[in-house]
C-alpha positions as a LaTeX table, in Angstrom:
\begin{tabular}{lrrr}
\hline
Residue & $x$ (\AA) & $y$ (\AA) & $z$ (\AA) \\
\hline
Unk1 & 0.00 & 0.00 & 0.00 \\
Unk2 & 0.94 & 3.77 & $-0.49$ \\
Unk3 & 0.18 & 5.50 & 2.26 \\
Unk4 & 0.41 & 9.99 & 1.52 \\
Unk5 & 0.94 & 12.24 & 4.81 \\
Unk6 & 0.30 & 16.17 & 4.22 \\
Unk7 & 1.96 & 17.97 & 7.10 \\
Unk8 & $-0.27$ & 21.43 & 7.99 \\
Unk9 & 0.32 & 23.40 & 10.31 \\
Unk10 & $-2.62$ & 24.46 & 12.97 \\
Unk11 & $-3.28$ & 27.24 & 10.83 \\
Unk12 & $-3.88$ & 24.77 & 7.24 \\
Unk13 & $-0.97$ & 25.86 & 5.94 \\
Unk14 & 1.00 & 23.07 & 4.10 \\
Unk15 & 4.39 & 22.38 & 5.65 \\
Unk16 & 5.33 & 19.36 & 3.57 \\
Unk17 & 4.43 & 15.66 & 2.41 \\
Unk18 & 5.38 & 12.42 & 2.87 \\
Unk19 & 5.02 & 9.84 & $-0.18$ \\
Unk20 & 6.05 & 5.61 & 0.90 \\
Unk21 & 5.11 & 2.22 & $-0.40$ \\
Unk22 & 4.44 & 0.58 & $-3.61$ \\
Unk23 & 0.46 & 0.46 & $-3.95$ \\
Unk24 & 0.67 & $-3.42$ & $-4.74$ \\
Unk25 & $-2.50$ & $-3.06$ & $-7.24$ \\
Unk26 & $-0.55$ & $-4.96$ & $-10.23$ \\
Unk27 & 0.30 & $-8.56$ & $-10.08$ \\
Unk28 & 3.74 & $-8.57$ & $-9.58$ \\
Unk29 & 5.78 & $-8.20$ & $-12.49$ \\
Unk30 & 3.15 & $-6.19$ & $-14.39$ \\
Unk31 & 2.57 & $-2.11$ & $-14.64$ \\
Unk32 & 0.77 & $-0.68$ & $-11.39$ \\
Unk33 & $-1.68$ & 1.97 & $-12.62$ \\
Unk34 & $-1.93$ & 2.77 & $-9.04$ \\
Unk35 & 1.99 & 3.53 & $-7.96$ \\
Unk36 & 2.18 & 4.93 & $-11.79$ \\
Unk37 & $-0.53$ & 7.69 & $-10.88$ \\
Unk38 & 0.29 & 8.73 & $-7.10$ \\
Unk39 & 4.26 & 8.55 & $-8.72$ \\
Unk40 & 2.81 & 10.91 & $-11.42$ \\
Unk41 & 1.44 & 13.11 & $-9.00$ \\
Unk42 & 3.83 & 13.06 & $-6.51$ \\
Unk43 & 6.53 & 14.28 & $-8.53$ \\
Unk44 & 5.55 & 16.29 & $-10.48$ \\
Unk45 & 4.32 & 18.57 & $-7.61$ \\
Unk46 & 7.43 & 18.77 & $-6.06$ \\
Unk47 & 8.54 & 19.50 & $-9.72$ \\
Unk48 & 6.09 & 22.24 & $-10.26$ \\
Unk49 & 6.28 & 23.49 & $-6.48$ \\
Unk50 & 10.58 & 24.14 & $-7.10$ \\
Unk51 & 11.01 & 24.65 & $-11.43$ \\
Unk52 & 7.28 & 26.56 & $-12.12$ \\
Unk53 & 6.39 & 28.23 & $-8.63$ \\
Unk54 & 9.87 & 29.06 & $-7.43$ \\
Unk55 & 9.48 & 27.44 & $-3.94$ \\
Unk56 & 12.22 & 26.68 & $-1.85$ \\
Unk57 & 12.03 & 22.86 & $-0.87$ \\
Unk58 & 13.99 & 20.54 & 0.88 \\
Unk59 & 12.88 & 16.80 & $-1.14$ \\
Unk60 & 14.26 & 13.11 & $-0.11$ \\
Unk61 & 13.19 & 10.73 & $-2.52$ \\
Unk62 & 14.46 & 6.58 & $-2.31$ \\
Unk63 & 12.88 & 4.61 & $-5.47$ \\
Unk64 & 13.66 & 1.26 & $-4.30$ \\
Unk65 & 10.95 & 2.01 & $-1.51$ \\
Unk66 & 9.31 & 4.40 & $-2.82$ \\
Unk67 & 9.53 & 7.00 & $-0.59$ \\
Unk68 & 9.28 & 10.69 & $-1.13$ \\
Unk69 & 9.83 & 12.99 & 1.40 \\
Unk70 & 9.12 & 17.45 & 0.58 \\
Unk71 & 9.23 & 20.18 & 3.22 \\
Unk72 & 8.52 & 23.65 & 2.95 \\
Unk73 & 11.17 & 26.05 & 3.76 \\
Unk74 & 8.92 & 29.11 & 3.46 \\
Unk75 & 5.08 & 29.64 & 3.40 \\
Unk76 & 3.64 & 29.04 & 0.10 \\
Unk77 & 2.89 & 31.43 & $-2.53$ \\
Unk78 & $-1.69$ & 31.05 & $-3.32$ \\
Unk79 & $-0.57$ & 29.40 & $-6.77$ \\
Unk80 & 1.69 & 26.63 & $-4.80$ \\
Unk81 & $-1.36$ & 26.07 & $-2.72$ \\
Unk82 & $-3.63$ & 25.96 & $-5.37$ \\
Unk83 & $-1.22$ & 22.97 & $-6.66$ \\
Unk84 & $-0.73$ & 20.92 & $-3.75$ \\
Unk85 & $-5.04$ & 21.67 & $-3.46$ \\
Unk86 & $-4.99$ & 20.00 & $-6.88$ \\
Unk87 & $-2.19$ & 16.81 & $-5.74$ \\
Unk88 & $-4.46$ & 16.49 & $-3.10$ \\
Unk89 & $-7.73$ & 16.20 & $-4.49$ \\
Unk90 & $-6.59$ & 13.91 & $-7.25$ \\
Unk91 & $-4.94$ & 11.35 & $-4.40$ \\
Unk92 & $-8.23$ & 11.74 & $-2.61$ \\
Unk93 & $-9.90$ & 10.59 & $-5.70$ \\
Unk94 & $-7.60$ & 7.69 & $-6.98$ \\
Unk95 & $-7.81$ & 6.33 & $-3.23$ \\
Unk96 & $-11.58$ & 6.35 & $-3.74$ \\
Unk97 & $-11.76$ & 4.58 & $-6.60$ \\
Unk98 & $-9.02$ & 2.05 & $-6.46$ \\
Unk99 & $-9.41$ & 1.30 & $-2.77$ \\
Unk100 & $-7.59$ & 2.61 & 0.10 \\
Unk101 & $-5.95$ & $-1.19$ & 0.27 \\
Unk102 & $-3.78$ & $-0.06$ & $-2.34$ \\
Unk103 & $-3.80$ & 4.44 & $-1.34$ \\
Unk104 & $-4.61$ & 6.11 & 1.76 \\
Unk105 & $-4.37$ & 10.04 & 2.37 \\
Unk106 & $-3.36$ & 11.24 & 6.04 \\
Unk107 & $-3.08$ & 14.20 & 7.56 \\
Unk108 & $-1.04$ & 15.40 & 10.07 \\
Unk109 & $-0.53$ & 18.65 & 12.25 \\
Unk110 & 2.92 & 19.77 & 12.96 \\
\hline
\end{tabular}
């Protein structure tokens, strides 16, 4: 399973996110739609977030596990937020429709 933890502050503010596991839809040895969409996602966020938006980010990433790890350094500029919004919402929805045996969204205040 791939479990996603966005990190807000008390405030809603995103600090960060957390990215680990392989979703485990495929048989092995055979694409996973699943890890192939939250992967999709995922990374090209934290692309967006530091090449489009100009954010300053501190990412970890390990693709053997598949873990990604982003922190904010700064608050977020409205069209960063309106991104991670958009990460967010898609997750949300893949986890509803493939199952949250293979995706689950967390939350977490720090």
């Amino acid at each position: 399973m791939t479990t996603v933890t966005i990190r807000r502050d008390r405030d809603g503010a995103y600090r960060g996110f957390t990215c680990s596991g392989h979703a485990g839809y495929a048989r092995k040895g055979q694409p996973d739609i699943v890890c192939a969409a939250v992967s999709a996602l995922v990374i090209g966020a934290v692309n967006s977030l530091e090449d489009l938006a100009g954010e300053r980010l501190k990412a970890e990433t390990d693709a053997d596990t598949g873990f990604i790890r982003c922190e904010f350094q700064d608050s977020l500029q409205e069209r960063s937020v309106f991104l991670l919004d958009s990460m967010v919402y898609s997750l949300e929805n893949i986890s509803r429709e493939y199952g949250t045996k293979y995706l689950q969204v967390k939350y977490e205040e720090v």
